[in-house]
C-alpha positions as CSV (number, residue, x, y, z in Angstrom):
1,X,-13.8,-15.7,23.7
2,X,-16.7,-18.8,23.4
3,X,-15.2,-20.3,19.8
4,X,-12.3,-20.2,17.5
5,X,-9.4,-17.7,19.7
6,X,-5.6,-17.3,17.9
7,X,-3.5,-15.1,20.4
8,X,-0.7,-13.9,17.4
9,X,2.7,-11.7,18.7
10,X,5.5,-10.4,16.2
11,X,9.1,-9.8,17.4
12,X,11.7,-8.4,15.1
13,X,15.1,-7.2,15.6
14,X,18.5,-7.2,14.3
15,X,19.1,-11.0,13.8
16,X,15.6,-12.0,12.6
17,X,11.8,-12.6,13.7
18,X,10.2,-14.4,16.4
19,X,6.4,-15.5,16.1
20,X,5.0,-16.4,19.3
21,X,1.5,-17.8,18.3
22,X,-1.3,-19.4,21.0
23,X,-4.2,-21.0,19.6
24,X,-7.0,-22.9,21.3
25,X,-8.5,-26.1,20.4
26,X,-11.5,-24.6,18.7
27,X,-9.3,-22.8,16.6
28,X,-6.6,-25.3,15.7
29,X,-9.7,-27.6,14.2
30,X,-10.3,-25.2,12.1
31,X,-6.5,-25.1,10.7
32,X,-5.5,-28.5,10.9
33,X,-7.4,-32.0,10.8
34,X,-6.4,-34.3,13.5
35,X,-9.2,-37.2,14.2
36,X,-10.3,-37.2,18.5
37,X,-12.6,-40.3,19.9
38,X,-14.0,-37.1,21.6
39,X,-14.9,-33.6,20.2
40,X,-13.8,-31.9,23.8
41,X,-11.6,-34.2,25.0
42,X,-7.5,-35.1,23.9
43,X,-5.3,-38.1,25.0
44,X,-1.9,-38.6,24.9
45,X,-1.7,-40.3,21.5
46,X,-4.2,-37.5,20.0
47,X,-2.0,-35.1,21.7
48,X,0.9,-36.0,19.8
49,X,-0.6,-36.2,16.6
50,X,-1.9,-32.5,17.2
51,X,1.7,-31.4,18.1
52,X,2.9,-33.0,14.3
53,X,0.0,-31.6,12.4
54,X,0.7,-27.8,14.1
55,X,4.6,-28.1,13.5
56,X,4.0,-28.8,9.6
57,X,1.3,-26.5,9.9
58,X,3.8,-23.9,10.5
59,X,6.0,-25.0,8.0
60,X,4.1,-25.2,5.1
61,X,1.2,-22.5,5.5
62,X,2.4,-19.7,7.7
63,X,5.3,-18.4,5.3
64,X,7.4,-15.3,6.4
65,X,9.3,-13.7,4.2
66,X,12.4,-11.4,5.2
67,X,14.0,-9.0,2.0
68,X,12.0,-11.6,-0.2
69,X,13.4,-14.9,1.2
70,X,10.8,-17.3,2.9
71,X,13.0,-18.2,5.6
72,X,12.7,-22.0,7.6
73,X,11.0,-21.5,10.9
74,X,12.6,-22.9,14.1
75,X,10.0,-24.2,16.8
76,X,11.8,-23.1,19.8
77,X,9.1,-24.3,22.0
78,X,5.8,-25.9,22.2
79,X,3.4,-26.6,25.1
80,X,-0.2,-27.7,25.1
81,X,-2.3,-26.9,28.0
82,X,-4.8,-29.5,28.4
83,X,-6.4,-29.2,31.6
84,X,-8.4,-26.0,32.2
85,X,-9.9,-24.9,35.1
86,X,-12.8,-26.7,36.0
87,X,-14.9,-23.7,37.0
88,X,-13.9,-21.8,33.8
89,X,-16.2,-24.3,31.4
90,X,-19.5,-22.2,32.9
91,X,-18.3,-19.1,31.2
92,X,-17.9,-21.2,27.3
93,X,-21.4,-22.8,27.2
94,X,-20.9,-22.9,23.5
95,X,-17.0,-24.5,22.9
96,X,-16.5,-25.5,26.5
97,X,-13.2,-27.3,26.6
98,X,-12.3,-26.5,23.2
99,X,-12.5,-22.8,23.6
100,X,-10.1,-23.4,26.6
101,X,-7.4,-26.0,25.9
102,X,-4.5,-24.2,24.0
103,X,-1.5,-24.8,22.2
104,X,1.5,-22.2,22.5
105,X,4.7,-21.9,20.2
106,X,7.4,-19.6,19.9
107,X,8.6,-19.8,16.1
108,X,11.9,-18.0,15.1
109,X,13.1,-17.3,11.6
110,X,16.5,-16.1,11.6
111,X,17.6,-13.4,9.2
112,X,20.3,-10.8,9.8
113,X,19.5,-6.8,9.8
114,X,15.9,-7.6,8.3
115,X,14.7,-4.8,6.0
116,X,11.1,-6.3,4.9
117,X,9.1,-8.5,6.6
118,X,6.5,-10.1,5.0
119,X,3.5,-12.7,7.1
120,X,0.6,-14.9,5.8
121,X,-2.1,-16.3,8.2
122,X,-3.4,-18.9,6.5
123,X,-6.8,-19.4,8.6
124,X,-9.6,-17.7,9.4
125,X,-12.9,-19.2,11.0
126,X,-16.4,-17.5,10.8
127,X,-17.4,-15.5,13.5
128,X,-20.7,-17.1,14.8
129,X,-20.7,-15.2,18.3
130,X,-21.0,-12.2,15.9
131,X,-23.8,-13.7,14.0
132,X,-25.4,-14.7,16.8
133,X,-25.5,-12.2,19.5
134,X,-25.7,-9.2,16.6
135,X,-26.7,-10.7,13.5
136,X,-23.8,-10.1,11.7
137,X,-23.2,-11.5,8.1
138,X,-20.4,-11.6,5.6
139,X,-20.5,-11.1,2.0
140,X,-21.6,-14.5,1.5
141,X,-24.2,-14.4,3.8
142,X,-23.1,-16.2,6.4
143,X,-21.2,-15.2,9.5
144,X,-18.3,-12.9,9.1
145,X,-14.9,-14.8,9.1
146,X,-13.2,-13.7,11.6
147,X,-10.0,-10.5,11.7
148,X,-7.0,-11.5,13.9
149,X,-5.3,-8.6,15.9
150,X,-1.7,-9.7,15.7
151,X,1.1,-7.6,18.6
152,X,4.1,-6.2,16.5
153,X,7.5,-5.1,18.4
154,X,10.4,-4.0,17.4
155,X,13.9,-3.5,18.9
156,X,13.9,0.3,18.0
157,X,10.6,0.4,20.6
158,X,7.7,0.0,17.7
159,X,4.9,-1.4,19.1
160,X,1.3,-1.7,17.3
161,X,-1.4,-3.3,16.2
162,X,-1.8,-4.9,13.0
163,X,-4.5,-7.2,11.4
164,X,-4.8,-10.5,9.4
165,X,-7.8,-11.0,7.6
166,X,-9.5,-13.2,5.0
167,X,-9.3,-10.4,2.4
168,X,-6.0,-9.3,3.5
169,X,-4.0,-12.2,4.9
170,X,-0.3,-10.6,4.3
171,X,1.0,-8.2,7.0
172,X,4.1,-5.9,6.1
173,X,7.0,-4.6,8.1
174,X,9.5,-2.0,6.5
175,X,12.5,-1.0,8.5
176,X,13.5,2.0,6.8
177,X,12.5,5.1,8.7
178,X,11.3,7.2,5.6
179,X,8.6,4.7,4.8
180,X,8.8,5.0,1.1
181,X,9.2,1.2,0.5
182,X,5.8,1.0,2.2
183,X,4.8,2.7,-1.0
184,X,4.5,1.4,-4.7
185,X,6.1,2.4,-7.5
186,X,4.4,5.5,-9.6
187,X,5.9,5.8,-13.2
188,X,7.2,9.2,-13.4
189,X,5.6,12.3,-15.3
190,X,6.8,12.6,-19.1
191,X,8.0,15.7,-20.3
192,X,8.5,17.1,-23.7
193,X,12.1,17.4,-25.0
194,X,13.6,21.1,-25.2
195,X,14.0,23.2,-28.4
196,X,17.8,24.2,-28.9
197,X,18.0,27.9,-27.3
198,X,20.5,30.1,-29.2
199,X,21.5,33.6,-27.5
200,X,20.6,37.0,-29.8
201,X,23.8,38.5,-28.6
202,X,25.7,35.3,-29.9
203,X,24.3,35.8,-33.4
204,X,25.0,38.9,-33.2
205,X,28.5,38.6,-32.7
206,X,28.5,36.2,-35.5
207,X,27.0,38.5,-38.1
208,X,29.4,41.1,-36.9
209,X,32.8,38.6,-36.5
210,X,32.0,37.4,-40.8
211,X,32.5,40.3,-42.2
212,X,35.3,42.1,-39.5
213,X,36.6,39.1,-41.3
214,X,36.4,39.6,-44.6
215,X,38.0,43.0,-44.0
216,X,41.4,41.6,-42.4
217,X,41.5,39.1,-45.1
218,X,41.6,42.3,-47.7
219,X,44.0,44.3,-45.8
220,X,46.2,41.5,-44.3
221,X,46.3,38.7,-46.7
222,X,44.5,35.2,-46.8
223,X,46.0,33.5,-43.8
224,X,45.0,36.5,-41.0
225,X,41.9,36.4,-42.5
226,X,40.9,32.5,-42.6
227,X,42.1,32.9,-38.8
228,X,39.9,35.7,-38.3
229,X,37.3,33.8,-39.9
230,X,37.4,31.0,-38.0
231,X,37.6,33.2,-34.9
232,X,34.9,34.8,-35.6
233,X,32.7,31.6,-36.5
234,X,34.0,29.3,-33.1
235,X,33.1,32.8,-31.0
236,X,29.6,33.4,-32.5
237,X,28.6,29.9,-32.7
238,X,29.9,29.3,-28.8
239,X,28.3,32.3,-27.6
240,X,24.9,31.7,-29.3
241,X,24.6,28.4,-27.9
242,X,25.8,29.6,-23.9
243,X,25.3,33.1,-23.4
244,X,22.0,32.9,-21.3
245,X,21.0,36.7,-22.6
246,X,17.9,37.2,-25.0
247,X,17.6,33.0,-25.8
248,X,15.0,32.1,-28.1
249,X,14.1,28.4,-29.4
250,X,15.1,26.9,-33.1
251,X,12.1,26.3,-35.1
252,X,11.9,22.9,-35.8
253,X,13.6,21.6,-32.5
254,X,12.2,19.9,-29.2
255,X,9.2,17.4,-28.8
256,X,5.1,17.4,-28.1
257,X,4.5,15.9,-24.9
258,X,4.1,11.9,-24.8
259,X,0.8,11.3,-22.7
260,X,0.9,7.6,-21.8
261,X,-1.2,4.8,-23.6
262,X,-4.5,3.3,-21.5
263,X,-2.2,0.4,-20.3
264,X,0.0,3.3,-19.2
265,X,-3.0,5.0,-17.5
266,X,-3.2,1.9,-15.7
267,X,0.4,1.5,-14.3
268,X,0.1,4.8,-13.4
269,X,-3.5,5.0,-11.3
270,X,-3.5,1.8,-9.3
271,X,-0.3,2.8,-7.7
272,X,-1.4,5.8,-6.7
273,X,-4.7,5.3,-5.4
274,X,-3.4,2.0,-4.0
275,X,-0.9,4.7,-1.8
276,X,-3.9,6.5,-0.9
277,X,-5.1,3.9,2.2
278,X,-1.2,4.1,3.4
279,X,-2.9,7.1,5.6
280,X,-4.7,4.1,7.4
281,X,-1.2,2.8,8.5
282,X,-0.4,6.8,10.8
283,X,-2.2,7.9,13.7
284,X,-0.3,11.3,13.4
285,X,-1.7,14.4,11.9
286,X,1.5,15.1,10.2
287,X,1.9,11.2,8.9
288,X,-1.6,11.3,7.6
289,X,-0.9,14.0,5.6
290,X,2.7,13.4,4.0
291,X,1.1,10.0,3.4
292,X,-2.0,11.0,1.5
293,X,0.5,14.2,-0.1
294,X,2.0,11.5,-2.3
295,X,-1.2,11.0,-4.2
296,X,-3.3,13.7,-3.7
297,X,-2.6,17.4,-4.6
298,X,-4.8,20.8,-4.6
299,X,-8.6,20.6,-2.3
300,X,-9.1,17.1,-2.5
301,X,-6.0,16.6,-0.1
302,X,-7.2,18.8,2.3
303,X,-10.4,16.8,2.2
304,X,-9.6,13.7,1.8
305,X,-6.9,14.0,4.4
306,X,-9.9,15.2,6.8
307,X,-11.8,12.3,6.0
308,X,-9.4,9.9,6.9
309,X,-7.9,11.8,10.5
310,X,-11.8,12.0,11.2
311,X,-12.3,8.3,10.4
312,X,-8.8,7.2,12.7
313,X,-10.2,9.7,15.7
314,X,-13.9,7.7,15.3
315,X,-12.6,4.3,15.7
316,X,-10.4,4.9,18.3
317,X,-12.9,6.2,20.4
318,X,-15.1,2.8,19.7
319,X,-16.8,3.9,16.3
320,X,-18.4,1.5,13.7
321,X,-15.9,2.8,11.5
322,X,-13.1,0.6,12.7
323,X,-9.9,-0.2,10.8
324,X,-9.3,-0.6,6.8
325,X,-7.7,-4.3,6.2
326,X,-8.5,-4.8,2.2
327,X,-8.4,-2.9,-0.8
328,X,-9.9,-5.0,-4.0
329,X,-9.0,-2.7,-7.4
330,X,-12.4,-4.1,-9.8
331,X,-12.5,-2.2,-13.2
332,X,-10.5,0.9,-14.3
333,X,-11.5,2.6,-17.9
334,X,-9.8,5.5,-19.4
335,X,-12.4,8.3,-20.0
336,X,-9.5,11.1,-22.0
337,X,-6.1,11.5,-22.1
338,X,-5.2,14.8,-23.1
339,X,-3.0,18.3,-22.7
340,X,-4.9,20.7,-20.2
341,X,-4.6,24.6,-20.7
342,X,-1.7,24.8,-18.3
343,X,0.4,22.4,-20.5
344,X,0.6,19.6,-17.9
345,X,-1.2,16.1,-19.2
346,X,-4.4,15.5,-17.5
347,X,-6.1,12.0,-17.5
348,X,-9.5,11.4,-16.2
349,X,-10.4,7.6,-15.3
350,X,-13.8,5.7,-14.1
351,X,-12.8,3.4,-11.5
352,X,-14.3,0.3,-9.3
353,X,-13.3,-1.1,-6.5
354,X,-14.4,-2.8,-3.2
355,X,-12.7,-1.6,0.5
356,X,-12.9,-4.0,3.5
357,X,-13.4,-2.8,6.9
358,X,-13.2,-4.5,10.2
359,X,-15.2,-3.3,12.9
360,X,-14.7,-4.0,17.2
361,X,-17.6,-4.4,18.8
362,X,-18.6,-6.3,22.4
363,X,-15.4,-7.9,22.7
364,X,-15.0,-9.8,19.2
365,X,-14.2,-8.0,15.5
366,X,-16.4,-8.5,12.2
367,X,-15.9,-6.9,8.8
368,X,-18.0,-5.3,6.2
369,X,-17.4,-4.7,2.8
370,X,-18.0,-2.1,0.2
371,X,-17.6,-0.7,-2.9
372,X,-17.6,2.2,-4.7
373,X,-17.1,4.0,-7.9
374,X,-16.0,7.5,-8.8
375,X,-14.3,9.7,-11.7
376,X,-10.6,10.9,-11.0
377,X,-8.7,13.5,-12.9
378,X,-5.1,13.1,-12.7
379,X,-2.2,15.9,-13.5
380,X,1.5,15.7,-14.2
381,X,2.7,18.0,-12.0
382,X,6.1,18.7,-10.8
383,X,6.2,16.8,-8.1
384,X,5.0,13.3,-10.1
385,X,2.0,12.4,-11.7
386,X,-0.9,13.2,-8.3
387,X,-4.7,12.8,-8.4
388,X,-6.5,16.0,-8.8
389,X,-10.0,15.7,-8.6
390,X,-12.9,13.4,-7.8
391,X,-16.6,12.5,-8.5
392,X,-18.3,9.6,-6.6
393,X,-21.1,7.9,-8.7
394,X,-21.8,4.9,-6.3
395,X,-21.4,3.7,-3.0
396,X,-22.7,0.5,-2.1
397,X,-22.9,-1.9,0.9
398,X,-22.7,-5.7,0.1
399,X,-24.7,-7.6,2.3
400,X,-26.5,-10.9,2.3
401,X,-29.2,-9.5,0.5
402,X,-27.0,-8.3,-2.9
403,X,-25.7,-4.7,-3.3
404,X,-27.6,-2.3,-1.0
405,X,-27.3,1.5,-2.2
406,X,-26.2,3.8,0.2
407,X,-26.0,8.0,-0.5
408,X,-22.8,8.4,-2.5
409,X,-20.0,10.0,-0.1
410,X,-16.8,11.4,-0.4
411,X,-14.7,8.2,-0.3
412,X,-10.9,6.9,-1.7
């Protein structure tokens, strides 16, 4: 493309991660700051300094993590292509040379049997061809900054597509084939404690076994008798406590259910709506659901789980829906926490937050952001604590020109 280009390539088996990462000249002045007599031209001297400035670049601000190690990068090998063809400059009118001379590297980080693999990209130029050709804005205002497709492979035959991007610059790579590390932790549902159950047939024996025992005591002597008594205590008592017939709970015993403080609420509903945009990491029908099925329970899965195939079907077939690459949590207040009719606690929150989106279109990607705000009803089911219910109050665009309102939607 005519400006800033990074061509980015994951590989990751069983000994590590290799990085093979191509960036043109227009791009690499944007991530590193290496002085040139001439804005479209490099000499020998300049193109040594470059080759420095990219290797610590690596180094120091393009950390990857494997099982929570940032492991030291090895730059197996460099080249810098510096002489395009001539009759190629007509189709850059904007970046000419720049858009065309490239460096390539192939980086590897050695780690054995990696589990988690965590990537930053540190850079990310605006997208003026977008703000140009379509008039395209970010947040800000100005042009968009631009969302890097990045090629990920695996030795097990994985390959996809994932994204860098301003708001989300950290791509994740689990190796376990459940996918639940993918997930974050949700604190699990409190129950009350249980009153002690005593058996009416164990008590019964025990009202019957006392005074069978007072009567062998008066025909037999003491001794039969204390035995008998205690026989007949150790039985009644035993089988009052295990026989499972006729139980009924001891007044007095077993807890009220513990509903969870608003800091509690907290730890509780940013986990789980956090989970919810996991879908966005399927294409299956059956992965879409079992992700959103760890949030969600009751119509709203159904729904939302609609929503999101719907929205996965529309961008692949070149919709301005396009892919979700930032979730920004704003404000979260506790509206009740309380004990519904069923017995289960139910907790309803008002929450805030903003959702990046990154949109292909003619050859080059922007993003837009929005952000919304709804009412959630959660439930301490069996299955852990799952969102019920929701009420959008506000859906709103941000553009250059502040918040614009849109009609409130069904959203996450």
């Amino acid at each position: 493309m005519d400006g800033p280009h990074a061509d980015l390539r994951l590989s990751i088996d069983g000994q590590g991660v290799t990085f093979q990462i191509g960036l043109n000249l227009a791009f690499i002045d944007e991530a590193v700051s290496v002085p040139r007599e001439a804005l479209e031209q490099i000499v020998e001297l300049e193109l040594q300094a470059l080759e420095e400035a990219l290797r610590a670049h690596v180094a120091n601000d393009i950390p990857v993590r494997i099982d929570g190690e940032t492991i030291e990068p090895v730059i197996q090998r460099y080249d810098f292509f510096s002489e395009p063809e001539p009759w190629m400059i007509g189709a850059f009118p904007t970046y000419g040379n720049r858009a065309l001379m490239r460096a390539a590297m192939v980086v590897r980080y050695d780690s054995p049997d990696p589990q988690i693999v965590e990537v930053t990209w540190p850079t990310y130029p605006r997208d003026r061809v977008a703000a140009e050709m379509e008039g395209m804005t970010g947040p800000d205002g100005g042009a968009p900054f631009m969302v890097f497709e990045c090629l990920l492979q695996t030795s097990d035959g994985l390959v996809e597509i994932v994204n860098f991007s301003d708001v989300k610059p950290t791509i994740e790579w689990y190796a376990d084939e459940s996918g639940d590390s993918r997930y974050e932790f949700v604190p699990a549902v409190p129950s009350p404690s249980e009153p002690v159950m005593l058996s009416l047939l164990g008590l019964a024996l025990l009202l019957t076994g006392l005074p069978a025992a007072v009567i062998v005591s008066r025909k037999n002597g003491a001794l039969p008798g204390a035995v008998a008594l205690v026989g007949a205590i150790v039985g009644g008592v035993a089988g009052a406590i295990a026989l499972p017939m006729a139980r009924v709970g001891v007044p007095g015993t077993g807890g009220a259910l513990v509903l969870p403080s608003n800091e509690g609420v907290a730890a509780i509903f940013e986990p789980l709506h956090g989970n919810l945009y996991r879908a966005f990491d399927y294409g299956s029908e059956q992965e879409i659901y079992d992700a959103l099925e760890r949030s969600v329970s009751g119509p709203l899965l159904r729904d939302l789980y609609t929503q999101v195939y719907n929205s996965l079907v529309q961008a692949e077939q070149g919709g301005m829906l396009g892919i979700i690459t930032g979730v920004d949590p704003m404000d979260l207040s506790v509206q009740s926490i309380a004990v519904g009719e069923d017995g289960r606690a139910r907790i309803d929150v008002l929450h805030r937050w903003q959702v990046e989106g990154t949109v292909y279109h003619w050859g080059h990607s922007h993003t837009r952001v929005h952000e919304y705000e709804a009412v959630y009803t959660l439930a301490g089911l069996n299955e852990g604590w799952r969102i019920v219910d929701q009420q959008m109050r506000q859906q709103r665009r941000l553009d250059d020109d502040g918040l614009v309102p849109e009609p409130a939607t069904q959203a996450f």
